[in-house]
N, C-alpha and C positions, 0 to 999 in steps of 0.2 A: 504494500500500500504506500508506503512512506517513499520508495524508492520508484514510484512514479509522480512524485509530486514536481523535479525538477528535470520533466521530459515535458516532449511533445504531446505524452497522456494525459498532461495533469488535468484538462477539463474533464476527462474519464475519470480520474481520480476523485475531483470535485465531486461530479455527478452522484459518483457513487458512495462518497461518505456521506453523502446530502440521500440518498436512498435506505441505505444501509443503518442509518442514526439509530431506531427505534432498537433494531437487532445487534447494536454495536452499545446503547444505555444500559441495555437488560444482560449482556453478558459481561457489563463493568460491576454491576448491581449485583450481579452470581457471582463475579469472580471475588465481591468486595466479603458479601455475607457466608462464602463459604470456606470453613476451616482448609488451609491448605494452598489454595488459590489466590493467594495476595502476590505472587509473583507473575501470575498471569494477566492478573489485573494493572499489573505495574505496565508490563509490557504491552498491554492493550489501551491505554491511558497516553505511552509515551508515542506508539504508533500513530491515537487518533491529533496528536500535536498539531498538524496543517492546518485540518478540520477546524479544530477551535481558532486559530489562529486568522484562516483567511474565511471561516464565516460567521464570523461575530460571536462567535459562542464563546470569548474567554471567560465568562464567567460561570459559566457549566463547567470547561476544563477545569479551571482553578477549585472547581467543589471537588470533582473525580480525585486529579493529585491530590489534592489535600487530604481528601478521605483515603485514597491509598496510602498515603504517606504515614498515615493518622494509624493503619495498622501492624505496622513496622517496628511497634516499640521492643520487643524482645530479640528482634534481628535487624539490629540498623546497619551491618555492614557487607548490604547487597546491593552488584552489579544495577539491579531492577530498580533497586531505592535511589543510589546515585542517579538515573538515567531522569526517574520521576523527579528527582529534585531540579534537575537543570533546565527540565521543563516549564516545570511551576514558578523556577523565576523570571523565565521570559516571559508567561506569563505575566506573572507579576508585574513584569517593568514596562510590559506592554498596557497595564491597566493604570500604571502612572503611578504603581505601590513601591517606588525605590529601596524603599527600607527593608519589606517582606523579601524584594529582590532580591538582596545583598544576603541575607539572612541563608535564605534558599544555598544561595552561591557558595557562601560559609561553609556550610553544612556539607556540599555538593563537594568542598573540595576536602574537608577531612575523610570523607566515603572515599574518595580516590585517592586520596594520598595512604588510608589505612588499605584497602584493597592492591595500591599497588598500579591502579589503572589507569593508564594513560591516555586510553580513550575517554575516560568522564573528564581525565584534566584539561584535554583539548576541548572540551563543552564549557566546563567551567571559565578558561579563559576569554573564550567567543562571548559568551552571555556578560563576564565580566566587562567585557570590550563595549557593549552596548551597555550596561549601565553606566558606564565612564560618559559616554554619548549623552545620554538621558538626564546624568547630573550635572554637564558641562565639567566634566575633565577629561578635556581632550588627549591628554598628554598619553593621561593612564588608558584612555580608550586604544590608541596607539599603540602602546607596550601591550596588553590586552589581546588584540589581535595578532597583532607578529607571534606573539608567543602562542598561538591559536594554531596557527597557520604551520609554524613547526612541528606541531605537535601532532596535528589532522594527520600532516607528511608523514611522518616518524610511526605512526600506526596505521598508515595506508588507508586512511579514511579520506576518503574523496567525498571531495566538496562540488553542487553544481556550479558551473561558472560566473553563475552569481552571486552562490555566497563567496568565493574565492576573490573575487573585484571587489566586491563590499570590503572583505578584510584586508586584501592590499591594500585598497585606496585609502584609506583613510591615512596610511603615514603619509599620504601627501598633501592631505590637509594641512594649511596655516595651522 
């Protein structure tokens, strides 16, 4: 799903999160109330990410994370949890909640620094890079991203050529 958002499908993609909603709520909702299932539900929270993102729904998303996040308390140091977390501060910083942002980010980056994982640190930096943006510091937004972009490289996570100019360019911003 996630991996047709920066193609040529993404309006198939659209379409079909915008179809699929009702059957994609109800197995966030089973995945959240069933002993067991909090990692499913992680990963289906962090998949439905676009969705909320490019249609208005971050405040639905931000309920889902939160309550996934919310059942995590006896196993905080999972891949799934780190991944929800870096979600729910873009989230956040997209709702103009800087502060929750940051918090997220906090969090998001002791998960991968205790895990070891270098894929959530290249998330945490990218999102860091855009709260830099959001609170006017550009500087740190800068460092933020370069260090984003290393790290994406470094673990072979390919970025669409969008996000990848978004995070270059910015060191050339005044």
């Amino acid at each position: 799903m996630v991996e047709q958002w920066s193609t040529p499908r993404q309006g198939e993609f659209i379409l079909r999160a915008r179809t699929e909603r009702p059957n994609s709520m109800a197995a966030l909702q089973w995945s959240v109330a069933t002993p067991g299932e909090i990692n499913a539900a992680a990963r289906l929270a962090v998949a439905l990410r676009h969705h909320w993102v490019s249609d208005g729904y971050l405040s639905e998303g931000r309920f889902w994370l939160d309550r996934v996040l919310g059942e995590y308390d006896d196993a905080p140091e999972r891949r799934e949890r780190g991944s929800a977390l870096w979600v729910v501060a873009w989230v956040s910083l997209l709702q103009g909640d800087h502060e929750a942002g940051a918090e997220y980010l906090a969090e998001c980056r002791r998960v991968a620094t205790a895990l070891g994982d270098d894929g959530l640190l290249a998330h945490t930096e990218h999102w860091s890079g855009l709260y830099g943006i959001f609170t006017g510091d550009l500087s740190s937004a800068i460092v933020h991203y370069e260090r984003a972009v290393a790290a994406h490289d470094r673990v072979g996570d390919l970025h669409s050529p969008d996000d990848r100019t978004a995070l270059v360019g910015c060191r050339f911003h005044p």
